[in-house]
NUTOR-985153 format. One record per residue (C-alpha): x, y, z; residue in one letter. Coordinates in Angstrom, 1 decimal. Each point is the difference from the previous one (the first is absolute). Layout:
REM NUTOR-985153
SITE;x;y;z;aa
SITE;X;Y;Z;a
...
REM end
This chain:
REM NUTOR-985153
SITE;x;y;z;aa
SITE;-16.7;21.4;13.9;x
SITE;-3.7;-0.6;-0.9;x
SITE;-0.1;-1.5;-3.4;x
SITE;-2.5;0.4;-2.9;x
SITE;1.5;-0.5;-3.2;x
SITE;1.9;-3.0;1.0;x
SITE;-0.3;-3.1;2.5;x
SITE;2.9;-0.5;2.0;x
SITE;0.5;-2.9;2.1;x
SITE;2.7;-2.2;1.7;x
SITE;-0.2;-3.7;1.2;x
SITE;2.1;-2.9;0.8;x
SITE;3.6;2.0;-1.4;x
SITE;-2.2;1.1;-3.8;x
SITE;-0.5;3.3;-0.3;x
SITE;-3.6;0.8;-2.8;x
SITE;-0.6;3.0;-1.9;x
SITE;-3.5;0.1;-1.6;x
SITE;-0.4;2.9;-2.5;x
SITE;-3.5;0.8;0.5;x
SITE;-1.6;2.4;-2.2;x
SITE;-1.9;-2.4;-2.2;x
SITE;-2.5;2.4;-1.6;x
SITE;3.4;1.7;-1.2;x
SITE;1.4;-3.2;-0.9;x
SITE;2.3;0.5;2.6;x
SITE;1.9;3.2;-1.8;x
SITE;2.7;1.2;2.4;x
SITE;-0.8;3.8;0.5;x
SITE;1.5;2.0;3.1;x
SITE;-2.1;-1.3;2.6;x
SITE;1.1;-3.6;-1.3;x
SITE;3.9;1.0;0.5;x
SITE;0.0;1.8;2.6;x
SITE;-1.8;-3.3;1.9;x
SITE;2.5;-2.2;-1.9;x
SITE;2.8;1.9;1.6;x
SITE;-1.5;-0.5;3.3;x
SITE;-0.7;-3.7;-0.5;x
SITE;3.8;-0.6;-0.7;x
SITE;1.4;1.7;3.0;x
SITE;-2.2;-1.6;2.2;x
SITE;1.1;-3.7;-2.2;x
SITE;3.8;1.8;0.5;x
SITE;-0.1;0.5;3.9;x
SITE;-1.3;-3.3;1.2;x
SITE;2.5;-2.4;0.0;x
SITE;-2.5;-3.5;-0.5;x
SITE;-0.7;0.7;-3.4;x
SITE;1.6;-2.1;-1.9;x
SITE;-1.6;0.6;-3.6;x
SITE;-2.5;2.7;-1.1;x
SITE;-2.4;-1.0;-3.3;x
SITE;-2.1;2.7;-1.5;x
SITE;-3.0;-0.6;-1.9;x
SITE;-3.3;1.4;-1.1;x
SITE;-3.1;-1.5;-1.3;x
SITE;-1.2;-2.5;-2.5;x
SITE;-0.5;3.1;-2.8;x
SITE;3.2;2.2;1.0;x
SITE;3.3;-0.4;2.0;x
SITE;-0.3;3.6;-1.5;x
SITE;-0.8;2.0;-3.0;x
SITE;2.8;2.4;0.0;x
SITE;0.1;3.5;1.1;x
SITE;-3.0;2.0;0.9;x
SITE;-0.3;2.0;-3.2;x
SITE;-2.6;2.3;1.0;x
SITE;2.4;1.2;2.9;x
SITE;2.8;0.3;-2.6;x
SITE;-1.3;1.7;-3.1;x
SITE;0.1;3.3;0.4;x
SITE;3.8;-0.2;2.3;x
SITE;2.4;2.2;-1.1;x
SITE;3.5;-1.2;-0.2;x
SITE;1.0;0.3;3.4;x
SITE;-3.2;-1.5;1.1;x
SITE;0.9;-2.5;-1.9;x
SITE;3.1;-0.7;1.0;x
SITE;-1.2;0.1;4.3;x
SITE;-2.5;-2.9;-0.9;x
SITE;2.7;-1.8;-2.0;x
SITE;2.4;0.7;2.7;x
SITE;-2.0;-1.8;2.3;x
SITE;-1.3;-2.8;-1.7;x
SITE;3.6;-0.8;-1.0;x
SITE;1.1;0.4;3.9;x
SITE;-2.5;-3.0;0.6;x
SITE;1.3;-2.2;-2.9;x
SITE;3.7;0.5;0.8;x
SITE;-1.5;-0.6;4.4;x
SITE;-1.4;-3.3;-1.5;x
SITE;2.9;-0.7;-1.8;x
SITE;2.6;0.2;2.7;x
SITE;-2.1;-1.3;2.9;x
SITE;2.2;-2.9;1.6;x
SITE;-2.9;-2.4;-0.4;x
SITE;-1.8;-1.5;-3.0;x
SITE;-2.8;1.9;-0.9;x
SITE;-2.6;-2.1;-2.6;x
SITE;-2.5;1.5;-2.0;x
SITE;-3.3;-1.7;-0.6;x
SITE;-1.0;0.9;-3.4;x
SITE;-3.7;-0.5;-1.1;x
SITE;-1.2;2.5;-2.7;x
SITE;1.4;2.6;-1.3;x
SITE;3.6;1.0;1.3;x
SITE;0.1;3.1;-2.5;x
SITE;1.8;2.8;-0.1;x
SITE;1.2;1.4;3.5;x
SITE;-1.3;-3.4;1.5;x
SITE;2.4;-1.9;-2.2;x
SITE;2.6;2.3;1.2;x
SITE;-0.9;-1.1;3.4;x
SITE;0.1;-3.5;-0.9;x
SITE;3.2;-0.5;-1.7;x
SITE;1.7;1.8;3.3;x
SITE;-1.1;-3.2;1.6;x
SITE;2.3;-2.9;0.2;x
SITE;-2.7;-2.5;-1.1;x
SITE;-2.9;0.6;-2.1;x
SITE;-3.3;-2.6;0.3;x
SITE;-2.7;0.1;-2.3;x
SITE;-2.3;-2.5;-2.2;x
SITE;-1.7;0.2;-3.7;x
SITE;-1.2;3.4;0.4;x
SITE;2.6;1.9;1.4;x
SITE;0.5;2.7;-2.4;x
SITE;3.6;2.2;0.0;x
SITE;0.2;3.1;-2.4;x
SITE;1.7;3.5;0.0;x
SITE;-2.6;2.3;-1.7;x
SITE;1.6;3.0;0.8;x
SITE;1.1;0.8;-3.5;x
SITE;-3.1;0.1;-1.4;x
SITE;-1.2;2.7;2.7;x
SITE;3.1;2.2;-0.9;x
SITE;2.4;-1.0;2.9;x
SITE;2.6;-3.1;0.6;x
SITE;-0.3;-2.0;3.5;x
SITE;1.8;2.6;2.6;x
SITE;0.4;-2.8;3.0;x
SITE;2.5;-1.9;-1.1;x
SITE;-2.0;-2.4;-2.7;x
SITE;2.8;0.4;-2.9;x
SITE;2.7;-0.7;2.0;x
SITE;-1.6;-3.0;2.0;x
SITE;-0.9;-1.8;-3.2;x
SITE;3.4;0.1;-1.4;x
SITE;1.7;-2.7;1.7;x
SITE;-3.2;-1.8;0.6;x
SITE;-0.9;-0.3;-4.2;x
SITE;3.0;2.0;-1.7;x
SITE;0.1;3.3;-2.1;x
SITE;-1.7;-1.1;-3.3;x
SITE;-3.2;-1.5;1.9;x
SITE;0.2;3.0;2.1;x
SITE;-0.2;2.7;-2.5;x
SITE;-3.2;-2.5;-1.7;x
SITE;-1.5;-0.2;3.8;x
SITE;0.4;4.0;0.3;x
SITE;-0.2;1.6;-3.5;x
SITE;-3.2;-2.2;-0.9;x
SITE;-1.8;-0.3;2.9;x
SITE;-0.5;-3.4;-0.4;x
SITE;-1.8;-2.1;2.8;x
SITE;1.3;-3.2;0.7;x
SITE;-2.0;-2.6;1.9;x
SITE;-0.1;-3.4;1.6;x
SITE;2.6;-2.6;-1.1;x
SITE;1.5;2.5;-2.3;x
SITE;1.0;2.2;3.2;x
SITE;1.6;-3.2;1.5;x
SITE;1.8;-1.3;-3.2;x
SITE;1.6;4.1;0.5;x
SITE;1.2;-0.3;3.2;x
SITE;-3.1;2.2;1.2;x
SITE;-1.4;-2.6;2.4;x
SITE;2.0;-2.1;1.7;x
SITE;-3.0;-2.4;0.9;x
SITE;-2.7;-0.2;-2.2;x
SITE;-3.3;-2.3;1.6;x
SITE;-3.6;-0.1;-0.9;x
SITE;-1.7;3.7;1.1;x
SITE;-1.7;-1.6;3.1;x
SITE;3.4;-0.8;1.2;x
SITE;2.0;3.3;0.1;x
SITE;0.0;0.7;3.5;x
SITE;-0.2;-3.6;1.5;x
SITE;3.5;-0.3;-2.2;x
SITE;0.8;3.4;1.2;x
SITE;0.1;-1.3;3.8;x
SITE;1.4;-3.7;-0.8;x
SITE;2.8;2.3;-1.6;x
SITE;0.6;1.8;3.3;x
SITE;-0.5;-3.2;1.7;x
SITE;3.1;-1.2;-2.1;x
SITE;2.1;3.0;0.7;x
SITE;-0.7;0.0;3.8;x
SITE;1.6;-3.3;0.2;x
SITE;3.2;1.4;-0.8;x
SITE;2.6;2.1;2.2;x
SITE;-1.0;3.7;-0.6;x
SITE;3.8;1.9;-0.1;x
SITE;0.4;-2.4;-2.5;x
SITE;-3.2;0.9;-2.4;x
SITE;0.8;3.6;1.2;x
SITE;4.1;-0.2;-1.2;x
SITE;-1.3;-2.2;-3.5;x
SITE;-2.5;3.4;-0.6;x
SITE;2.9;2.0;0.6;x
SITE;2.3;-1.5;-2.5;x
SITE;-2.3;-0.5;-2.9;x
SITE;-1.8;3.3;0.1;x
SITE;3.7;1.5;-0.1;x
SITE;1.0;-2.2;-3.0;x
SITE;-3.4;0.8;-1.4;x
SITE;-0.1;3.8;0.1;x
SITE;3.4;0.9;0.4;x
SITE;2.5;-2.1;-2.0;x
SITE;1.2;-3.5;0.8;x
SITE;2.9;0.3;0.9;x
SITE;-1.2;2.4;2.9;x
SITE;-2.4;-3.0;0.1;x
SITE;3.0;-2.2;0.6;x
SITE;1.6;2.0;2.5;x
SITE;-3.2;0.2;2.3;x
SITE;-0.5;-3.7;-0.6;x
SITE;3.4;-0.7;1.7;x
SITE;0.1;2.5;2.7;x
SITE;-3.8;-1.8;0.8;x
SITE;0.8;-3.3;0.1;x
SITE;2.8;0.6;2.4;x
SITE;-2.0;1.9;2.6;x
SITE;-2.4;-2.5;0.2;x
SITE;2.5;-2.3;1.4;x
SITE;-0.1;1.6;3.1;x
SITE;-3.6;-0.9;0.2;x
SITE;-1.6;-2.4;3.0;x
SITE;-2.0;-1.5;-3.5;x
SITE;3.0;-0.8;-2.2;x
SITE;1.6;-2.1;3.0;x
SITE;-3.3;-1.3;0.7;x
SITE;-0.9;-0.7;-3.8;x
SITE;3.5;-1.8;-0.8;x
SITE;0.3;-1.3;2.6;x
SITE;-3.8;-2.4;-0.2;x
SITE;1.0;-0.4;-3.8;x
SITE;3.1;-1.8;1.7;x
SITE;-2.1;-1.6;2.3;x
SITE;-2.7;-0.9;-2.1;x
SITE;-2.6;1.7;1.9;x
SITE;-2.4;2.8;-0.8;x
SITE;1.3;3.4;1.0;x
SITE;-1.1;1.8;2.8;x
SITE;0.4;3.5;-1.5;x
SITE;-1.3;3.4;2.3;x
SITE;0.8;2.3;-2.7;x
SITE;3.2;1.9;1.5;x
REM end
């Protein structure tokens, strides 16, 4: 697919999503999804990613949803664009590797969405989360209530949503919002020493650890616990668990080849 809302790009195992509509501050409108969608299969079907990070620019990972294309939607217009900006969350979500978000700028309303269905979430001072949805007469539609609850529990949730209020910086990381927070300059260089990191481990492990916590996560724990279980046991028919214990016993580094 020709691309021209996003940059999409794959080397050495790390898949890159660039949101580029920076006169838009990168608001994700149809022609934004639609290319997203694209951008994941293509991540999905080749088997030498190993982690996929998403970013934007220095002003906006993105602004939100394009309002202009949503203002005059009638409820079942509405519902189609949440439908599908949902259906990329939840793909992000449940893709069986780590997917990091590189956070500069505003991460606001739809693009905050899109951030917390990440598994990690980098950003630096002026990294700015908030859920203004309220005050234009709506609530997040793309799973924003729901992701936050776990992350910062109901009470902070209901401030977060029914206020509107925009949390940034080292605020967002004392939340639970970032997971790494490093100087602005930094984002993506911590960004790919992160997927550095996570290469170095065996993948159908990362891939069964997603599995479990998401479960406990958004479903209950002790689904959570029963995934966990039935995980862990798989992977012992796995070349990189006999490989892994077996140079821990040795006292060697492992050799692992992901399978």
């Amino acid at each position: 697919m020709l691309y021209e809302n996003i940059i999409f790009s794959i080397e050495d195992g790390v898949a890159l999503i660039v949101i580029n509509r920076p006169k838009a501050y990168n608001a994700l409108n149809g022609d934004v999804n639609r290319e997203l969608i694209s951008a994941l299969d293509e991540t999905e079907a080749d088997v030498s990613v190993r982690v996929l990070i998403i970013t934007g620019n220095e002003k906006a990972f993105a602004a939100g949803a394009d309002i202009g294309e949503m203002a005059e939607a009638r409820p079942n217009q509405a519902r189609d664009i949440m439908t599908v900006a949902k259906k990329i969350n939840d793909r992000l979500e449940a893709l069986p590797i780590p997917v990091i978000a590189a956070v500069n700028g505003l991460a606001w309303g739809g693009g905050f969405e899109l951030a917390l269905a990440c598994d990690f979430r980098i950003g630096g001072p002026k990294t700015s989360f908030k859920l203004p949805e309220a005050s234009l007469g709506i609530i997040p539609g793309a799973g924003g209530t729901q992701r936050l609850l776990p992350l910062v529990g109901a009470a902070k949730t209901k401030e977060l949503v029914l206020l509107c209020n925009e949390v940034k910086g080292e605020k967002a990381y004392e939340l639970g919002l970032l997971t790494r927070l490093v100087d602005d300059s930094e984002v993506m260089a911590e960004a790919f020493n992160l997927a550095r990191e996570l290469k170095s481990k065996p993948g159908r492990a990362l891939t069964a650890a997603k599995l479990a916590i998401c479960a406990g996560a958004l479903s209950s724990i002790a689904e959570g616990k029963l995934v966990e279980t039935a995980e862990c046991c798989l992977l012992f028919d796995t070349h990189d668990q006999k490989e892994g214990m077996a140079a821990f016993a040795e006292k060697r580094a492992p050799r692992y080849i992901n399978n």
